[in-house]
KEKE-3310 file (N, C-alpha, C; in steps of 0.2 Angstrom, whole numbers, plus 5000, padded with zeros to 4 digits):
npx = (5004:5000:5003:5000:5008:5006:5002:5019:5023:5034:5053:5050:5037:5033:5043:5036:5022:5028:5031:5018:5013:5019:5017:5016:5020:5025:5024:5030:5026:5036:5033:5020:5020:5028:5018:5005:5012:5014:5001:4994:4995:4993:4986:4980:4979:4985:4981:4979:4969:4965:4956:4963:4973:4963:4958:4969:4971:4973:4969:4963:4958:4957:4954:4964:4957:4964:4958:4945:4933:4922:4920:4927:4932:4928:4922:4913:4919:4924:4916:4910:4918:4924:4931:4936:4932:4940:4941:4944:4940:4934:4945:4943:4934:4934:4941:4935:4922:4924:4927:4914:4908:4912:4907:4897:4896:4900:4888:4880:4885:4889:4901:4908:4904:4906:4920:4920:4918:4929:4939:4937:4938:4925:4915:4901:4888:4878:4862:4861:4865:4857:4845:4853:4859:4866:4874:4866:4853:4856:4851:4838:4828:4825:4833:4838:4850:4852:4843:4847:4860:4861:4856:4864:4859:4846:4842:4842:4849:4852:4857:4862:4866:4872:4886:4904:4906:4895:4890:4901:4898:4884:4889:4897:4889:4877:4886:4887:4871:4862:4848:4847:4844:4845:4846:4848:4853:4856:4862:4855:4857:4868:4881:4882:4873:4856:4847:4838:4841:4833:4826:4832:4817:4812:4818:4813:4807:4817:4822:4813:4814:4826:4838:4852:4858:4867:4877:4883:4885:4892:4896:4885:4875:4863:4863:4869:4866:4855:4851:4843:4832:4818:4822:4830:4816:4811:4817:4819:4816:4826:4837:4852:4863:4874:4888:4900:4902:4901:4902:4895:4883:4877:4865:4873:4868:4856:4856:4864:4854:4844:4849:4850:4837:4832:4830:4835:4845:4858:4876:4887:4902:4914:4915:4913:4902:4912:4929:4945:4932:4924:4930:4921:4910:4895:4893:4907:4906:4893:4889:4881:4889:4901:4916:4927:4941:4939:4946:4943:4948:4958:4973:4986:4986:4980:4989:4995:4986:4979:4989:4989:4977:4978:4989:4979:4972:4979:4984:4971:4969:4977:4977:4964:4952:4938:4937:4940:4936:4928:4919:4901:4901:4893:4885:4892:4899)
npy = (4994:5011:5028:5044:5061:5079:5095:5095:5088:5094:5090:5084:5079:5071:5059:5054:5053:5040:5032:5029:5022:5012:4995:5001:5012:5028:5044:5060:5068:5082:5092:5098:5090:5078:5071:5069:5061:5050:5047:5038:5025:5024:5022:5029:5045:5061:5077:5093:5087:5087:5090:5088:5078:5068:5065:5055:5046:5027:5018:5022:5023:5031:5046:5059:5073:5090:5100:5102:5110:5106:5113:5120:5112:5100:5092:5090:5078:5071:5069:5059:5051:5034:5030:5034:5049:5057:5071:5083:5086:5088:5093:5105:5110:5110:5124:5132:5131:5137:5150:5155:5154:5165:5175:5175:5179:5192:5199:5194:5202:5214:5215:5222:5233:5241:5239:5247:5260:5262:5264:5279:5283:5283:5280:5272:5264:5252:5254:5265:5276:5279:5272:5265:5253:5255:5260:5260:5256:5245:5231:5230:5231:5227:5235:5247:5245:5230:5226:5225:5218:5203:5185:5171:5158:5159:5160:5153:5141:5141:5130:5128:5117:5103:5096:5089:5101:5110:5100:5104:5116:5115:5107:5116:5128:5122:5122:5133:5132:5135:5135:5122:5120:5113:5111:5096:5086:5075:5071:5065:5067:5072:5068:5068:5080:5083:5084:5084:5083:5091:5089:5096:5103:5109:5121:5135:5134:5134:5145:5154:5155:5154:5164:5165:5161:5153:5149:5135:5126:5115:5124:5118:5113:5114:5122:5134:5151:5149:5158:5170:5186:5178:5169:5179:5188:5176:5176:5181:5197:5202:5196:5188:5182:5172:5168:5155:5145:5143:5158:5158:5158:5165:5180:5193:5205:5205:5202:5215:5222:5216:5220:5236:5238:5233:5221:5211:5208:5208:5204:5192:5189:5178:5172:5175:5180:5186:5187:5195:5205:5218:5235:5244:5238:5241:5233:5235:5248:5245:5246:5234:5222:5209:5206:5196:5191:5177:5167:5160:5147:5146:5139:5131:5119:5113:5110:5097:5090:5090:5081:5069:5067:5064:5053:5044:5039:5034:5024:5015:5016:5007:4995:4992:4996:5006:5023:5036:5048:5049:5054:5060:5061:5068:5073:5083:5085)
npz = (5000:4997:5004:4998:5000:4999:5000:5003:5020:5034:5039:5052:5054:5046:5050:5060:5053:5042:5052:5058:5048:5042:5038:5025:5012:5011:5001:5000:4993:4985:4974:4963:4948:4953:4964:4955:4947:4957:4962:4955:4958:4971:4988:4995:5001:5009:5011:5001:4989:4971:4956:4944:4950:4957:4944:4939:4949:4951:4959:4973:4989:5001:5008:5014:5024:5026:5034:5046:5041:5026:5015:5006:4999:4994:4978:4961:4958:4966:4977:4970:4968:4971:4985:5002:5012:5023:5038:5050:5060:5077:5085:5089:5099:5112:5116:5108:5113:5125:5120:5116:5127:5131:5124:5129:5142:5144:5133:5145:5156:5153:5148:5139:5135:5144:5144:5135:5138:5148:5141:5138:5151:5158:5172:5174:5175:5168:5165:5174:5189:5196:5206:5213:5226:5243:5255:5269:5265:5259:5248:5243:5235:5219:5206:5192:5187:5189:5184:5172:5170:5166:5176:5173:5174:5176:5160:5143:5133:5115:5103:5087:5079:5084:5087:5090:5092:5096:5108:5117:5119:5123:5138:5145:5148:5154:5165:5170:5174:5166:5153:5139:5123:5107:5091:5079:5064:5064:5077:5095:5108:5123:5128:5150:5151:5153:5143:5127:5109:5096:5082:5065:5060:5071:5074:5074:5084:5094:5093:5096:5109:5116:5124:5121:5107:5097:5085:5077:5066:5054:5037:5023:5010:5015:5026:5021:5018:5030:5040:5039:5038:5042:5051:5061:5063:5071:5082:5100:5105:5116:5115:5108:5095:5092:5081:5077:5068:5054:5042:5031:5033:5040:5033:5031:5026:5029:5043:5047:5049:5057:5069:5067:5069:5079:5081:5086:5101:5100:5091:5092:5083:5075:5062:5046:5030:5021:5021:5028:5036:5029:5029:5029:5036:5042:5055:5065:5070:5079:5096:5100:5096:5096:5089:5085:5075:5067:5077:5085:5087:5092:5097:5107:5109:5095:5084:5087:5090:5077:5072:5079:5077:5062:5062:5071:5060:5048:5055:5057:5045:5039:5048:5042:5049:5053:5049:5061:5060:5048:5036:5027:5011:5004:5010:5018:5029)
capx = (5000:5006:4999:5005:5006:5003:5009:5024:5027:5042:5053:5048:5029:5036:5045:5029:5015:5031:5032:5010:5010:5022:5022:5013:5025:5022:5029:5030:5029:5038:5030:5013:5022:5029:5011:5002:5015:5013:4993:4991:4997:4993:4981:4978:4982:4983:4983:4975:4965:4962:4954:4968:4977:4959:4958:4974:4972:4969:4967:4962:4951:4956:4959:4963:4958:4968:4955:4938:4926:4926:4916:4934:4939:4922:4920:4910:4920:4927:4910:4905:4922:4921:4936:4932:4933:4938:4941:4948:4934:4935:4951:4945:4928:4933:4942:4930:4917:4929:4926:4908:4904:4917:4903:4890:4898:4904:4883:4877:4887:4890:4908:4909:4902:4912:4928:4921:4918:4934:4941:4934:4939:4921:4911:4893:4883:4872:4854:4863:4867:4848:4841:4858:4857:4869:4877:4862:4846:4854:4849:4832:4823:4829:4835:4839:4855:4849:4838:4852:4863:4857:4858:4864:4852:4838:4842:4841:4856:4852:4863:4863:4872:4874:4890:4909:4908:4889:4891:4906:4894:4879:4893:4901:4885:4875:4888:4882:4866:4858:4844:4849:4842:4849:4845:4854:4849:4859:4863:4849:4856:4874:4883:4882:4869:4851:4841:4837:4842:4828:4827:4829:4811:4812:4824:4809:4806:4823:4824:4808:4814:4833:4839:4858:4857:4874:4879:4889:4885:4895:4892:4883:4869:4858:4862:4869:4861:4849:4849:4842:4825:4815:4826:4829:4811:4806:4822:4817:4819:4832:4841:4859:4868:4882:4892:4907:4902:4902:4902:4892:4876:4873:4867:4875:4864:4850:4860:4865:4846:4838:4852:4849:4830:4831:4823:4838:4849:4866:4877:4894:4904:4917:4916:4908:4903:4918:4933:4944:4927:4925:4931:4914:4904:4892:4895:4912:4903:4889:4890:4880:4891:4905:4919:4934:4944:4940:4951:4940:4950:4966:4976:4993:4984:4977:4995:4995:4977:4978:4994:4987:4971:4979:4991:4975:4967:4983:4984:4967:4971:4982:4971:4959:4947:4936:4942:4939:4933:4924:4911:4897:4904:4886:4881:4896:4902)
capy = (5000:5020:5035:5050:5069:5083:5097:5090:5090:5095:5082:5082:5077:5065:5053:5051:5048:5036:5026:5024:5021:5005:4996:5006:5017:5035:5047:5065:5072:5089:5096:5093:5084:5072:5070:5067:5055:5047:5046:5033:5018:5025:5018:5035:5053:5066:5083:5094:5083:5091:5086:5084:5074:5064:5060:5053:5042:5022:5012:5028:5021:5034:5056:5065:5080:5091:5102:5101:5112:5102:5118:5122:5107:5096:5094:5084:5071:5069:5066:5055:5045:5029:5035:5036:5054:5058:5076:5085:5087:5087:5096:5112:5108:5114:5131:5135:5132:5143:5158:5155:5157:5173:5181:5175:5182:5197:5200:5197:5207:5219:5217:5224:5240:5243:5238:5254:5265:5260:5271:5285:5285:5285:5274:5273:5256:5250:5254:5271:5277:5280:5268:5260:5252:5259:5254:5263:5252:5237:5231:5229:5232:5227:5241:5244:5239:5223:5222:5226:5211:5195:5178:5166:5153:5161:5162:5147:5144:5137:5128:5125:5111:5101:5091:5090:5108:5112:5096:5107:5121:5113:5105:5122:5131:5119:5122:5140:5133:5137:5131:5121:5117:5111:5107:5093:5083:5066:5070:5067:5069:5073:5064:5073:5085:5080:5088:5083:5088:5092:5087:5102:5104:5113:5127:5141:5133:5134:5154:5157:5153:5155:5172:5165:5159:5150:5140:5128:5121:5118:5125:5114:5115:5116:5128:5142:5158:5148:5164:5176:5189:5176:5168:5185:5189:5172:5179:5186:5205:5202:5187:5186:5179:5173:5161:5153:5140:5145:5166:5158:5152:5170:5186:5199:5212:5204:5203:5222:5227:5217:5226:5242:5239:5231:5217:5206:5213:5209:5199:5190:5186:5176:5173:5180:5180:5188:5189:5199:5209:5222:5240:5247:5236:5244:5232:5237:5253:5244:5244:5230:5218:5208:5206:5194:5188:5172:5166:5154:5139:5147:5136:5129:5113:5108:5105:5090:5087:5089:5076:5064:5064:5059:5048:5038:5037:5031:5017:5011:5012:5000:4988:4989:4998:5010:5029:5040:5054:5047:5061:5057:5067:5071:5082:5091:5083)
capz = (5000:4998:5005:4995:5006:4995:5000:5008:5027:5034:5041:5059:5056:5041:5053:5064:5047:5042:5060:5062:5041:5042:5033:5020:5009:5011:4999:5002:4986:4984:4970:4959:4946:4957:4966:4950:4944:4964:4963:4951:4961:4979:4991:5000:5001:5014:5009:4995:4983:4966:4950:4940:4956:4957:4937:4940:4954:4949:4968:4978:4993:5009:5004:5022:5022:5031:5037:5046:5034:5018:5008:5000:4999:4990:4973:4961:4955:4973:4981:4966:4968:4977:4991:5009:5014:5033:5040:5055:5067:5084:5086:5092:5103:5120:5114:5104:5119:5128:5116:5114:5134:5133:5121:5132:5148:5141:5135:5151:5161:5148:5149:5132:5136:5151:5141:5130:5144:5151:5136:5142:5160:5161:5176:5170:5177:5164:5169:5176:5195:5200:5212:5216:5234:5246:5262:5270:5266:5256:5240:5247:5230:5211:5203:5185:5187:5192:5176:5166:5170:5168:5178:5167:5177:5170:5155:5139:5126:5112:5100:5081:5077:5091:5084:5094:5096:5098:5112:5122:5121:5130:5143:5148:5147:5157:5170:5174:5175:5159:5152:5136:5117:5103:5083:5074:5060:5068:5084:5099:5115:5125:5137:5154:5149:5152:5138:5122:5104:5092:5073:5062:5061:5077:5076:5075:5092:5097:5091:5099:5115:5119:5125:5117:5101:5094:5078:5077:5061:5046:5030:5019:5006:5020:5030:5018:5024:5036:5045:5035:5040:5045:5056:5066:5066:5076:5090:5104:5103:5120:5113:5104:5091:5095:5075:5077:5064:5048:5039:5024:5036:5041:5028:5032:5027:5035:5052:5050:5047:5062:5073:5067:5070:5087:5082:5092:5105:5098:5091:5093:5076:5073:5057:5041:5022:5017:5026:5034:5035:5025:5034:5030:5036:5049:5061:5065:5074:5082:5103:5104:5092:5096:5083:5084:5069:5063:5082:5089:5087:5091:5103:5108:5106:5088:5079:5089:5089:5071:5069:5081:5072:5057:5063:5072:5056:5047:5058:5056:5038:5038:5050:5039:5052:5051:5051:5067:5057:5043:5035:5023:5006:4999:5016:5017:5034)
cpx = (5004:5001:5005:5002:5007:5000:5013:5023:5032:5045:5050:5040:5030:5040:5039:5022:5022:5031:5024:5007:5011:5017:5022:5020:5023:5028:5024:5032:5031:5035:5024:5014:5024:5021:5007:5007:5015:5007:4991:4992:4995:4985:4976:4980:4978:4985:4979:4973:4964:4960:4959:4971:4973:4960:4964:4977:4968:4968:4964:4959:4954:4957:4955:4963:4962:4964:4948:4933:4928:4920:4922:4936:4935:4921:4917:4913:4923:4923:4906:4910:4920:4925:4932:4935:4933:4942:4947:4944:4934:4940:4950:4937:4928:4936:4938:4921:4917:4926:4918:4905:4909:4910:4899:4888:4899:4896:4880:4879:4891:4898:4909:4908:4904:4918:4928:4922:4926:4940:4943:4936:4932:4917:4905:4892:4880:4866:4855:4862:4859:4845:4847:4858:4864:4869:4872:4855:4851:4852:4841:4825:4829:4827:4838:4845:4858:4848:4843:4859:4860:4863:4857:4859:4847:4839:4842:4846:4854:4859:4863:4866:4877:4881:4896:4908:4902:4889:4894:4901:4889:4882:4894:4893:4880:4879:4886:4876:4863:4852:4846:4844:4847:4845:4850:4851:4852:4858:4855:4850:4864:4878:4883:4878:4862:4845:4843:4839:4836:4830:4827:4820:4808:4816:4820:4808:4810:4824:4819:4810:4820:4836:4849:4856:4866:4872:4885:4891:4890:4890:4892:4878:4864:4856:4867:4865:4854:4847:4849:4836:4820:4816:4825:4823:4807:4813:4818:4821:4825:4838:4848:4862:4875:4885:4899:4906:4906:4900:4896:4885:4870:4872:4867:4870:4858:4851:4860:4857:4843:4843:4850:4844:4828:4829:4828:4843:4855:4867:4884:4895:4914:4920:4911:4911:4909:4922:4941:4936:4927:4926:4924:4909:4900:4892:4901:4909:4897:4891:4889:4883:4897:4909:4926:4935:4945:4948:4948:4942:4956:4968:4983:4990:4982:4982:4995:4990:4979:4983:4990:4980:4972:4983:4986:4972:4973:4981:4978:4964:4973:4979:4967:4952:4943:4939:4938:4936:4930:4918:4909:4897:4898:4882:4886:4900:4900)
cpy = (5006:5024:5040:5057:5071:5089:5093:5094:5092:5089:5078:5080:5071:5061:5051:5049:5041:5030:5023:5022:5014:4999:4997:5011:5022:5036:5056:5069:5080:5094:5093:5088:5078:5069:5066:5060:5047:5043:5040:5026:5019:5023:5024:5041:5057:5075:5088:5091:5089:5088:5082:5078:5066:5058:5055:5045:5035:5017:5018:5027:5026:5042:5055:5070:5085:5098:5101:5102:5108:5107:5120:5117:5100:5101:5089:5080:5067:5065:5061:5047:5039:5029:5036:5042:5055:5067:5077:5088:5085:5090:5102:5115:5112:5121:5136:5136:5136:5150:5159:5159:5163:5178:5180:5178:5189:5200:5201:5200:5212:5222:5223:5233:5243:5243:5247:5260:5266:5267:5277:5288:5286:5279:5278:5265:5257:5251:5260:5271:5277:5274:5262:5259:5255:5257:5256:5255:5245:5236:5226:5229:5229:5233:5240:5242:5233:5221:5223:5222:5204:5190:5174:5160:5156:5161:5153:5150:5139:5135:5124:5122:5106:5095:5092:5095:5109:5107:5099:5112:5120:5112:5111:5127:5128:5119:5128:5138:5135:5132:5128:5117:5117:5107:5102:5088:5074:5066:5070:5069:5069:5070:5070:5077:5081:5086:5085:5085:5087:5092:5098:5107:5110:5121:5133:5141:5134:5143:5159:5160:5150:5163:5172:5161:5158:5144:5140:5123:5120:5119:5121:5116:5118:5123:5135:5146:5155:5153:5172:5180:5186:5172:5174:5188:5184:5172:5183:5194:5205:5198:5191:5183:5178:5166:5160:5146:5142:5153:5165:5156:5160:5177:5191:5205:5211:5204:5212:5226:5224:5219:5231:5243:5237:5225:5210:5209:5214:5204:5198:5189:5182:5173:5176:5179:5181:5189:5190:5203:5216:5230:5245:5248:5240:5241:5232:5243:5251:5240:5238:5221:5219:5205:5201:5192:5182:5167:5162:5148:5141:5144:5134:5120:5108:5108:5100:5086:5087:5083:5070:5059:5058:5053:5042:5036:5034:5027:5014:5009:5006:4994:4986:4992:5003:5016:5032:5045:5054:5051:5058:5064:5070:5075:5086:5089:5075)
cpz = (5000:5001:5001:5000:5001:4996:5005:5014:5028:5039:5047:5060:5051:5044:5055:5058:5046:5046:5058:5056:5042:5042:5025:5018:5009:5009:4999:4994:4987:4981:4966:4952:4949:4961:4961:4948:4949:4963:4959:4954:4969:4979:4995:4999:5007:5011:5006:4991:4978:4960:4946:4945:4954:4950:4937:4944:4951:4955:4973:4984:4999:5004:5013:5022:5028:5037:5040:5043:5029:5013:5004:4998:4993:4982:4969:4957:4964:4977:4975:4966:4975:4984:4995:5009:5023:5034:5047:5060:5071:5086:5092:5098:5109:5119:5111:5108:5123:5126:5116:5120:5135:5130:5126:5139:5147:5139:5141:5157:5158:5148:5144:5131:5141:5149:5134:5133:5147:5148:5138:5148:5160:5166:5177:5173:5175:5169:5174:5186:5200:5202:5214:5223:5238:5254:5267:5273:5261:5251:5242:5241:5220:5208:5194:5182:5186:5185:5170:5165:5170:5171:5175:5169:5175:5161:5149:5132:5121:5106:5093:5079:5082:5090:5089:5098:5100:5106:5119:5124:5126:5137:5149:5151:5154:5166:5175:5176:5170:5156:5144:5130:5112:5096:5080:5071:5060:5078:5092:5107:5116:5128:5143:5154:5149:5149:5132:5114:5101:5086:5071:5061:5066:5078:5076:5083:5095:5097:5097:5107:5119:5118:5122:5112:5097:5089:5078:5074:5057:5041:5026:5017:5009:5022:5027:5019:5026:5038:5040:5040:5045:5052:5061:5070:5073:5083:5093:5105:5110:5120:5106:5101:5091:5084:5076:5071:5056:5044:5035:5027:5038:5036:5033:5034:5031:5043:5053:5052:5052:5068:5073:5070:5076:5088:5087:5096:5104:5095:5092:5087:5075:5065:5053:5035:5020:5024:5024:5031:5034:5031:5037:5032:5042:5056:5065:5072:5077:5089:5104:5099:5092:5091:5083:5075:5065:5069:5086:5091:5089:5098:5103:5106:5100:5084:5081:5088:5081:5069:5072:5078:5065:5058:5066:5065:5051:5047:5057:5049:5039:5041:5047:5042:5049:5054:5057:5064:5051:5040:5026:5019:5003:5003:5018:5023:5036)
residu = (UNK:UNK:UNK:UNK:UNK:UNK:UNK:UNK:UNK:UNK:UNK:UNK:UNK:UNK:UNK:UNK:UNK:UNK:UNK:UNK:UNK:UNK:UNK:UNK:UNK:UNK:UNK:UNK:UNK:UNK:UNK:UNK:UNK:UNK:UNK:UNK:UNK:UNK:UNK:UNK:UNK:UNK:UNK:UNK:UNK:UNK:UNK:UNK:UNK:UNK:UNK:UNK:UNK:UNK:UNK:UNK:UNK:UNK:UNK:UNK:UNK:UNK:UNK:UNK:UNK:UNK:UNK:UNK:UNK:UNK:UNK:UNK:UNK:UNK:UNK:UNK:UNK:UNK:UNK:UNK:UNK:UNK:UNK:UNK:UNK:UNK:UNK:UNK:UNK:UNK:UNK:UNK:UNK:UNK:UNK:UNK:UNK:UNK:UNK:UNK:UNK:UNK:UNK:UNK:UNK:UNK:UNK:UNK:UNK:UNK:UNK:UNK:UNK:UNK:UNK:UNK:UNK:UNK:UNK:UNK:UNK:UNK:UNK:UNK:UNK:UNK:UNK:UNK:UNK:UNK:UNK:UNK:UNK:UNK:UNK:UNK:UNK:UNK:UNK:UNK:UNK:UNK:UNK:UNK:UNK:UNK:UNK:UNK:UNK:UNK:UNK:UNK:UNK:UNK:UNK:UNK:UNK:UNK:UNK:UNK:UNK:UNK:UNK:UNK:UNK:UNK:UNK:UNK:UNK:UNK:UNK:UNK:UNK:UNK:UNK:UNK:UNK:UNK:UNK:UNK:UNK:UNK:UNK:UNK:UNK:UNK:UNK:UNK:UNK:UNK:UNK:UNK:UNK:UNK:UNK:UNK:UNK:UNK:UNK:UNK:UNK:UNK:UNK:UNK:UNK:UNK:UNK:UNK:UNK:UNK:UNK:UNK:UNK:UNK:UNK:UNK:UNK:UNK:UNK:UNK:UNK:UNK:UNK:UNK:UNK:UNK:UNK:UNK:UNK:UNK:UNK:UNK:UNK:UNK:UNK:UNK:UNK:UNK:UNK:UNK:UNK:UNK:UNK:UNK:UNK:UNK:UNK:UNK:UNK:UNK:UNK:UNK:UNK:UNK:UNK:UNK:UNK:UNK:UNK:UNK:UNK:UNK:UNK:UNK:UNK:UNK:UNK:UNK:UNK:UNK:UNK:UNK:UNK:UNK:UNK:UNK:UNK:UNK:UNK:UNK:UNK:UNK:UNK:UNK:UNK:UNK:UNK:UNK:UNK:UNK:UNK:UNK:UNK:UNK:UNK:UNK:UNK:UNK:UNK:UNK:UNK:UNK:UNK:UNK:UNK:UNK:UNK:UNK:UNK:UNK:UNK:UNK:UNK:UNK:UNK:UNK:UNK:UNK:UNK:UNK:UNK:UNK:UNK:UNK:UNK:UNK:UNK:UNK:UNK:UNK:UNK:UNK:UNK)
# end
């Protein structure tokens, strides 16, 4: 058997596929003539797949892709060929559940808006200084102070795509005490978490009646701008958007325009349509929308988690097993 890499690795991750290949030949090709001239006899490939590469290929039964989304990476001879396709999912679950309860914390106690204040040199409590309690009488009444922080135990997270990530979500989430829903079109229930997922069918249900609102899908036919107008409209006018899934699930214009409008309280963004996001966009200057760069995965951890990945999935090449991260190429994941 071969596996051919594709672009090449450098040598320090090339001894280790080498070792958990054995005794499968793995060739590093250098360049895409070399690759092409490789593909015709190999059993496997880790790397970039491309048509020409594909056309090329005559045993082909494993491609690893080298990342988890497969929207850049799916194409139709690839999904039509007979090649197991497996990914890079699961890598970045808990960091990325990490950044999620940062938006969610950062809404309900308006970090965010303290951290703009802070600018300023101004001290302003949301819900303003009038009816603040005082070492006098005590906090003997709720004040709008009060009303202007939420307790996350009251409050319900829902969760689009309830997969690796969306799973971490509910976990963490659940730990505050949160009330917890979730859509997914496989998945039913969590380990540790006692609540249920709901078929897609439900996500009106799910919008109607979660004050945080998180995706956590990937992009697939499906769910390409799921979240347009009417999505927004069935949020509660106090409720959030928080996306770390996918840029292409949510439209833009229609996110800037139920902001503007009020029709939802804010959103978190991690990714987006276009990216870097455009200088002009309007949500750049809006208070209630938070803005990272596409750094939700960002860890000390997922080189390794990305090697380990593929080295388990090597090895159960060569056994003959089935892969660890096997995705179904005609839904996208």
């Amino acid at each position: 058997m071969k596996l051919l890499v594709f672009p090449p690795v450098e040598p320090e991750r090339l001894l280790r596929i080498v070792d958990a290949a054995a005794p499968m030949l793995v060739v590093n090709a250098p360049d895409e003539e070399t690759a092409i001239e490789q593909i015709v006899d190999a059993d496997a490939f880790f790397g970039k797949i491309t048509p020409e590469l594909l056309e090329r290929a005559g045993q082909l039964r494993w491609v690893q892709s080298p990342t988890a989304s497969l929207e850049h990476y799916l194409f139709d001879a690839l999904i039509e060929h007979p090649c197991v396709l497996s990914n890079m999912r699961g890598l970045f679950s808990d960091v990325i559940a990490d950044h999620v309860m940062g938006f969610v914390l950062c809404f309900a106690r308006n970090l965010h808006l303290y951290r703009d204040q802070q600018h300023d040199h101004r001290w302003a409590p949301i819900g303003g200084e009038v009816g603040r309690s005082d070492f006098v009488a005590g906090p003997a009444f709720v004040s709008p102070i009060d009303r202007s922080h939420l307790h996350l135990s009251d409050c319900t997270l829902g969760v689009v795509g309830v997969g690796n990530i969306g799973a971490e979500i509910w976990r963490r989430a659940a730990a505050f005490g949160m009330r917890i829903l979730g859509v997914d079109p496989r998945c039913r229930e969590v380990s540790e978490v006692l609540a249920d997922v709901w078929p897609p069918d439900r996500l009106l249900d799910l919008l109607r009646e979660s004050d945080f609102v998180v995706i956590a899908a990937p992009h697939t036919p499906e769910t390409y701008k799921l979240f347009r107008r009417d999505k927004f409209h069935a949020m509660k006018s106090t409720a959030y958007l928080i996306n770390i899934g996918r840029g292409a699930i949510v439209d833009l214009a229609d996110l800037v325009g139920a902001l503007q409008s009020g029709r939802i309280a804010g959103a978190a963004l991690d990714v987006f349509e276009t990216e870097p996001l455009p200088a002009d966009s309007p949500l750049w200057s809006m208070p209630n929308v938070i803005i990272t760069p596409h750094v939700a995965a960002a860890s000390i951890h997922i080189a390794e988690r990305h090697l380990q990945t593929l080295l388990d999935n090597i090895r159960r090449f060569v056994a003959g097993k089935d892969l660890a991260t096997q995705v179904n190429k005609r839904d996208w994941y």
